[in-house]
N, C-alpha and C positions, 0 to 999 in steps of 0.2 A: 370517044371524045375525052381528051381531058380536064379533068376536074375546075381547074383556071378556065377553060373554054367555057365550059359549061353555065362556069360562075356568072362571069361576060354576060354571056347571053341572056339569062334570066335578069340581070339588073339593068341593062338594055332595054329588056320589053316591058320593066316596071317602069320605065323613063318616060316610058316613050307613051304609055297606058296612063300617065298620071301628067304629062304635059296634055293629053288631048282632055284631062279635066279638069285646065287652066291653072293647074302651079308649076310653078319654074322649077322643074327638076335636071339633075346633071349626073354624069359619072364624075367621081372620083378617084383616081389611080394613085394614093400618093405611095413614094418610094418606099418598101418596108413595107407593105399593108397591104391587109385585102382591100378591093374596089368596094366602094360604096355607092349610094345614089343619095343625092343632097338636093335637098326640097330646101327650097330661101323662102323663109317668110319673119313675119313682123320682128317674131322674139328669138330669133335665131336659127340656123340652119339645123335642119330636121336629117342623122342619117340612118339609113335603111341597110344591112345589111344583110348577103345572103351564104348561107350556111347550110351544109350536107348534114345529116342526121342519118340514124341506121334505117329512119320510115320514108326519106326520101329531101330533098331541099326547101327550104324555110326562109321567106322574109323573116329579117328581127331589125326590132329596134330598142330592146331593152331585156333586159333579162328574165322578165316573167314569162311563163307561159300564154299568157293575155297578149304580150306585144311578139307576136308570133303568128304567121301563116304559112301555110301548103305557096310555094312559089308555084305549083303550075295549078291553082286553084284559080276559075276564071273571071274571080271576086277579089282577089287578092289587092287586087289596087283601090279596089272601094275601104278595103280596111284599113290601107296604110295610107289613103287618105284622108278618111275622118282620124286615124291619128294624127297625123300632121295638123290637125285643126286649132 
């Protein structure tokens, strides 16, 4: 599978994981860019992006190591939820 597939997929089932914990989450494709997942809430749209590494693929949303998880960890959407908060 390639890598863009792959990407897909994993922001897809972060979507889709974090709509059934009632925030409005969506893809994003814009032209020029990797996809994102965009969470709408009060103070602005929250985005999530995901990203291969040498240890395997990662939700991020900021550049610490803190705003960082295991994408096929099966808590991952619990943490990029309470960020979103």
């Amino acid at each position: 599978m390639r890598d863009e597939q792959e990407r897909f997929i994993h922001l897809v089932r972060l979507a889709w994981d974090l709509h059934a914990t009632g925030l409005s989450a969506a893809i994003d494709l814009p032209k020029g860019e990797n996809p994102v997942v965009l969470v709408r809430r009060a103070k602005g749209a929250f985005r999530i992006e995901v990203a291969k590494y040498a240890t395997g693929w990662f939700f991020t949303w900021g550049r610490r190591q803190d705003q960082r998880v295991r994408a096929l960890d099966v808590n991952a959407f619990r943490r990029v939820w309470e960020a979103a908060q």
